[in-house]
C-alpha positions as CSV (number, residue, x, y, z in Angstrom):
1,X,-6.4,-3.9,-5.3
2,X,-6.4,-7.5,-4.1
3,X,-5.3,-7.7,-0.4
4,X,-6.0,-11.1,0.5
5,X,-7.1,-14.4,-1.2
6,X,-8.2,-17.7,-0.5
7,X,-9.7,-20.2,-2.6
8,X,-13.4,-19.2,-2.1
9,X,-12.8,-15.8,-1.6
10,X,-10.6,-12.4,-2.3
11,X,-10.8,-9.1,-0.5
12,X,-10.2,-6.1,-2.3
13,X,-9.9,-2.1,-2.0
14,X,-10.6,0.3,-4.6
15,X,-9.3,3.5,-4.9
16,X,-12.3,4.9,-6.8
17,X,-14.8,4.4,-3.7
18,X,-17.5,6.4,-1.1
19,X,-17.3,6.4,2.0
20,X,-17.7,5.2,4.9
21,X,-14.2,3.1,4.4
22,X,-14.8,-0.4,3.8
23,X,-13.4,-3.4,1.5
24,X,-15.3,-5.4,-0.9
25,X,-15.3,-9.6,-0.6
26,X,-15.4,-10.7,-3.5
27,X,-16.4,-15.1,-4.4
28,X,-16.0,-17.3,-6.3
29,X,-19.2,-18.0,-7.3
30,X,-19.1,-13.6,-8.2
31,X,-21.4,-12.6,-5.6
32,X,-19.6,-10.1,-3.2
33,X,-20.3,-7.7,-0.3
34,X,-19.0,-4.4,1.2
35,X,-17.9,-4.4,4.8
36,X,-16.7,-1.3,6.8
37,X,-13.7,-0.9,8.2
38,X,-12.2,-1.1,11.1
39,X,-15.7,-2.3,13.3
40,X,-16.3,-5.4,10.3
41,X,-19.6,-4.5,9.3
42,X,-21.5,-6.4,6.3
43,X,-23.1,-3.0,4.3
44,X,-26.5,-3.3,2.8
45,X,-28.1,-6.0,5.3
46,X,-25.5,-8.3,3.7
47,X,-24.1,-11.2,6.3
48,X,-20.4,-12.3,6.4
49,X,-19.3,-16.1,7.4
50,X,-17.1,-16.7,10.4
51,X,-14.6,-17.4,7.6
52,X,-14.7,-14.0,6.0
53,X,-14.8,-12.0,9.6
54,X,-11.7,-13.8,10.6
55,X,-9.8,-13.2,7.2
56,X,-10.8,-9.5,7.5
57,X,-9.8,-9.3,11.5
58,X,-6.1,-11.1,10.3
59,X,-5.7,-8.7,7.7
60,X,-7.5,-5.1,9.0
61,X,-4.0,-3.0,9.5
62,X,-3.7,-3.7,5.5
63,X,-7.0,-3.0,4.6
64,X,-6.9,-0.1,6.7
65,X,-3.3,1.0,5.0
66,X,-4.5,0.5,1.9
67,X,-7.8,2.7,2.2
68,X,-6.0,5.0,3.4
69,X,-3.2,5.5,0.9
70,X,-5.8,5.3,-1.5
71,X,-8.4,7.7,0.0
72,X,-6.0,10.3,1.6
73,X,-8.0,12.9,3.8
74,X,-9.0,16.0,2.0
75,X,-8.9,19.6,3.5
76,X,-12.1,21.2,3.4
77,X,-12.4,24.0,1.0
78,X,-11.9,27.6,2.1
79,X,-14.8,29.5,1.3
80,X,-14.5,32.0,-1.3
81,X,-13.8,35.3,-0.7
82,X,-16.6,37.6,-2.3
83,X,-15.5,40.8,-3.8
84,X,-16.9,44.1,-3.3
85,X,-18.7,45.9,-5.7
86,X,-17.1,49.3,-6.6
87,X,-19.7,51.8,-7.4
């Protein structure tokens, strides 16, 4: 899902992702890079313009809304109970 967009770039969230958070910049040119959430930190030895830091910084409570809604947090499993062997 498309959260922000300018002419040279977009920042997006999808709901199908890994962790750690993060939001993928997408450009126009189709290059793009993954940067976490909320510290704004390019993934991969990627680097992020001034541009793109800023855009993320004026927009991170959406970002952050939208990974959340889309990656609510899940309860670990219990553990199994094992049965007993009757003899």
């Amino acid at each position: 899902m498309s959260i922000y967009s300018t002419h040279n770039f977009s920042i997006h969230v999808w709901g199908d992702d890994h962790p750690p958070p993060h939001c993928h910049v997408r450009f126009k040119d189709g290059s793009n890079v993954s940067v976490t959430i909320p510290f704004i930190e390019p993934m991969y030895g990627a680097t992020i313009s001034l541009e793109v830091r800023e855009a993320i910084e004026d927009n991170l409570d959406a970002i952050a809304d939208r990974w959340d809604a889309l990656h609510p947090i899940r309860k670990p499993k219990e553990p199994k109970k094992k049965k007993l062997k009757s003899k």
